[in-house]
Backbone as a printed PyTorch tensor [residue, N CA C, xyz], in Angstrom:
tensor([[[-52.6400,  68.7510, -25.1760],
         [-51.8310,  69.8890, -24.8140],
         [-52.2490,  71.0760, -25.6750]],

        [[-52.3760,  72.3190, -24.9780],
         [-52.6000,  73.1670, -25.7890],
         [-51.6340,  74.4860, -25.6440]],

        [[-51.5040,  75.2950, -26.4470],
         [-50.8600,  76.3820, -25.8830],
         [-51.3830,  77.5460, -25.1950]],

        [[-50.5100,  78.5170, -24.4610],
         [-51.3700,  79.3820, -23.7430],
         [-51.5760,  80.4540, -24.6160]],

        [[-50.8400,  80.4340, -25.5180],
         [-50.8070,  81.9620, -26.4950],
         [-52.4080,  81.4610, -27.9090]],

        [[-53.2320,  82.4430, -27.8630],
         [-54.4140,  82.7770, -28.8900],
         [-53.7880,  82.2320, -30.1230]],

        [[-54.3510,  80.7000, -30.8630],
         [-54.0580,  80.4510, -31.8510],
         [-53.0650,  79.5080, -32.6580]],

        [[-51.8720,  79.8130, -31.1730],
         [-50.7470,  78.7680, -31.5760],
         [-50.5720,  77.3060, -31.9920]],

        [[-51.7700,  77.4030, -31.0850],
         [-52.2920,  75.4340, -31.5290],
         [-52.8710,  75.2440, -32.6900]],

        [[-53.4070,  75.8850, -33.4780],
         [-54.1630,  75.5800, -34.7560],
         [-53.2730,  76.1620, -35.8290]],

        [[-52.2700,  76.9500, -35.1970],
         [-51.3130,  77.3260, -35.9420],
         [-50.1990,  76.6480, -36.3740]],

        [[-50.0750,  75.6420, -35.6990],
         [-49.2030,  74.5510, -35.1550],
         [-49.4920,  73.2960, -36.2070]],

        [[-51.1170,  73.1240, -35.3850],
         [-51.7400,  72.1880, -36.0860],
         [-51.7840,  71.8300, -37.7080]],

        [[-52.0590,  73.0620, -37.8060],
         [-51.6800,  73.1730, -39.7320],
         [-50.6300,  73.7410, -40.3810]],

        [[-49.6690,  73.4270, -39.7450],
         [-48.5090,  73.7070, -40.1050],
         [-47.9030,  72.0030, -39.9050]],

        [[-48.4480,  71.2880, -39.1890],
         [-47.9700,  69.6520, -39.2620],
         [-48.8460,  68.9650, -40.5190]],

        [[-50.3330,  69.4030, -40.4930],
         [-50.7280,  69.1070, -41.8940],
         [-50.4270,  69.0980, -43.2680]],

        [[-49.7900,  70.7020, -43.5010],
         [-49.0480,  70.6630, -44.3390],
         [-47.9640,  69.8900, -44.9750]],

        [[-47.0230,  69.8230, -43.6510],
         [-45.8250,  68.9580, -44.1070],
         [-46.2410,  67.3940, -44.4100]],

        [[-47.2330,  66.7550, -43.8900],
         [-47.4330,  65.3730, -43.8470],
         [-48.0790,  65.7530, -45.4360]],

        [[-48.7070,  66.1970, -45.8860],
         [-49.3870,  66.2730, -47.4260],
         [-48.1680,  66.5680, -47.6620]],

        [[-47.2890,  67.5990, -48.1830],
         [-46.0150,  67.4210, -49.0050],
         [-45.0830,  66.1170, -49.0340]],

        [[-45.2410,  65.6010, -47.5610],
         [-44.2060,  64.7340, -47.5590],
         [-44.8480,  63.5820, -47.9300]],

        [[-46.2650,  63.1630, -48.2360],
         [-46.8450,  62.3710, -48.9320],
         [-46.5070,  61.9050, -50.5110]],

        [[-45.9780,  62.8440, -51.3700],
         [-45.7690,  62.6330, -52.2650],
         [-44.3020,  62.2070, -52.5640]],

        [[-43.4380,  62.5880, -51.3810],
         [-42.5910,  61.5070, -51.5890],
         [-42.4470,  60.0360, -52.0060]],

        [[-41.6710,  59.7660, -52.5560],
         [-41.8950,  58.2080, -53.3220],
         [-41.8980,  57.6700, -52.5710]],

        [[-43.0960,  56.6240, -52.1980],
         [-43.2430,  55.8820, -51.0240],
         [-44.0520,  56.1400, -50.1520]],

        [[-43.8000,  58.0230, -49.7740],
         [-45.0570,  58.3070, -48.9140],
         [-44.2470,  58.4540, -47.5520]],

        [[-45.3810,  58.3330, -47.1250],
         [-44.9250,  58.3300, -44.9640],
         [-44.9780,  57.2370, -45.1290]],

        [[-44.1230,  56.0780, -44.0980],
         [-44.5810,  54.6190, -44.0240],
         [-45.6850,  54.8300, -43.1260]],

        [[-45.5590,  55.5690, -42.0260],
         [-46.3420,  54.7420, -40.7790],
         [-46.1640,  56.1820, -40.0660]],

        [[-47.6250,  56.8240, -39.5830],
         [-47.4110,  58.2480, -38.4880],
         [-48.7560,  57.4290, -37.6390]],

        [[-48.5690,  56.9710, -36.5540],
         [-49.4880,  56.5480, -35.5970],
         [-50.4690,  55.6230, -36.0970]],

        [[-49.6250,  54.9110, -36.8060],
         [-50.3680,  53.3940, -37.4970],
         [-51.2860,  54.2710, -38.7390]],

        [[-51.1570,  54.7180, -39.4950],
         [-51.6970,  55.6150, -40.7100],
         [-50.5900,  56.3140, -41.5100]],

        [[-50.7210,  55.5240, -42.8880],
         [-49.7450,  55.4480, -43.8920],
         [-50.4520,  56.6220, -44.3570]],

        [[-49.0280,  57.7030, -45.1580],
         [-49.9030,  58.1990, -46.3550],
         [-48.9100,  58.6240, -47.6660]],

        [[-49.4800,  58.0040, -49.0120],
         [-48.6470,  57.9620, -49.6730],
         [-49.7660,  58.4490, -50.5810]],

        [[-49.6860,  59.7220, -51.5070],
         [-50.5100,  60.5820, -52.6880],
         [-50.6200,  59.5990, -53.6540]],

        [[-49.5670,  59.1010, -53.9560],
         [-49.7910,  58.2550, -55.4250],
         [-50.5570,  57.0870, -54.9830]],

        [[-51.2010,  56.3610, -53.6070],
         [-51.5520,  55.5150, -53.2010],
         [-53.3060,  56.1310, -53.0230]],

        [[-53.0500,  56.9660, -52.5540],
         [-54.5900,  57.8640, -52.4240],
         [-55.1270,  58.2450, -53.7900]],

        [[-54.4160,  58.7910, -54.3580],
         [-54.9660,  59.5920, -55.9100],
         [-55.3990,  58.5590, -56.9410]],

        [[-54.8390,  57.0680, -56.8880],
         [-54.6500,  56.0550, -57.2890],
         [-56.3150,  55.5230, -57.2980]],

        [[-56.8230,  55.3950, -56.4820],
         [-58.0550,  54.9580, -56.0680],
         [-59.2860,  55.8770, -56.7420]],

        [[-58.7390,  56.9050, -57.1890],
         [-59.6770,  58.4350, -57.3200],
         [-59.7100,  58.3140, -58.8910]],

        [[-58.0460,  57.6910, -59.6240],
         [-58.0620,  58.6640, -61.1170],
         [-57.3020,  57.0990, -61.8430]],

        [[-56.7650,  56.2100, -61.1980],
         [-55.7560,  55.3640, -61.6060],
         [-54.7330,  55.4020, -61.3360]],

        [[-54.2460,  53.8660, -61.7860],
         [-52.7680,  54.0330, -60.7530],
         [-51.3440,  54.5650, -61.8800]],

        [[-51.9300,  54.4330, -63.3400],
         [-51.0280,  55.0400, -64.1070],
         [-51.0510,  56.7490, -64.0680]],

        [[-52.1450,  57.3940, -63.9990],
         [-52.3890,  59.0140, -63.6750],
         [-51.9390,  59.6440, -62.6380]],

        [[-51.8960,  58.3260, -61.6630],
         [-51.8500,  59.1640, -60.1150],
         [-50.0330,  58.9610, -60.3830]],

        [[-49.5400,  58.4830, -60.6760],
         [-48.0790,  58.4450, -60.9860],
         [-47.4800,  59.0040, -61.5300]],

        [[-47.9860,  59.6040, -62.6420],
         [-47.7270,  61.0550, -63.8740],
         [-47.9340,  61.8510, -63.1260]],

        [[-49.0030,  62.2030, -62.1890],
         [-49.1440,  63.2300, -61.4920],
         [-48.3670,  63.9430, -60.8770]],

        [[-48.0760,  62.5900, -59.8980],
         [-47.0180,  62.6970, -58.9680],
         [-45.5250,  63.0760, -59.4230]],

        [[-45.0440,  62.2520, -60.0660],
         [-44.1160,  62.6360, -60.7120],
         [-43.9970,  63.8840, -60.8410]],

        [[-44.9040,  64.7410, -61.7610],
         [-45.1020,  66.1800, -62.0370],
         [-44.9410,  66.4910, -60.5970]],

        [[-45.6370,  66.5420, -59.5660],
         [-45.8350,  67.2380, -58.5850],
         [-44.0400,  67.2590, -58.2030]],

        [[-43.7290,  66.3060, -58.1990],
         [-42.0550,  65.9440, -57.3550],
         [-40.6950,  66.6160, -58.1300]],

        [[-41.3530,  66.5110, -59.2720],
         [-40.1790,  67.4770, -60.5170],
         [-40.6380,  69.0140, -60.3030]],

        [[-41.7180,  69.4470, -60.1350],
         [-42.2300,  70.9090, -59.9980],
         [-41.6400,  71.6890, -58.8170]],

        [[-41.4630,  70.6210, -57.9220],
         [-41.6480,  71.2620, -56.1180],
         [-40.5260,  72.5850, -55.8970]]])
């Protein structure tokens, strides 16, 4: 589906991106958006550790 108005769709589009990355760092994460979990402290975890990616987070969730 797209829209008829110049833009609205990509406007749209990353405006749902956004919220799924913020709402990632919720504790826990997304469970499940079309069989694809996403949880920051689960991702960042893999990148830096799972004790860092948790300080992080934390920070990120006390900051917001």
């Amino acid at each position: 589906m797209r829209s008829e108005k110049e833009g609205e769709t990509a406007a749209l589009f990353n405006q749902l991106a956004e919220a799924i990355a913020i709402l990632a760092f919720a504790p826990g994460g997304i469970p499940s958006l079309s069989g694809q979990r996403f949880d920051a402290e689960e991702i960042l975890a893999g990148f830096i550790g799972i004790e860092q990616a948790r300080a992080y987070c934390q920070r990120v969730r006390t900051h917001a």
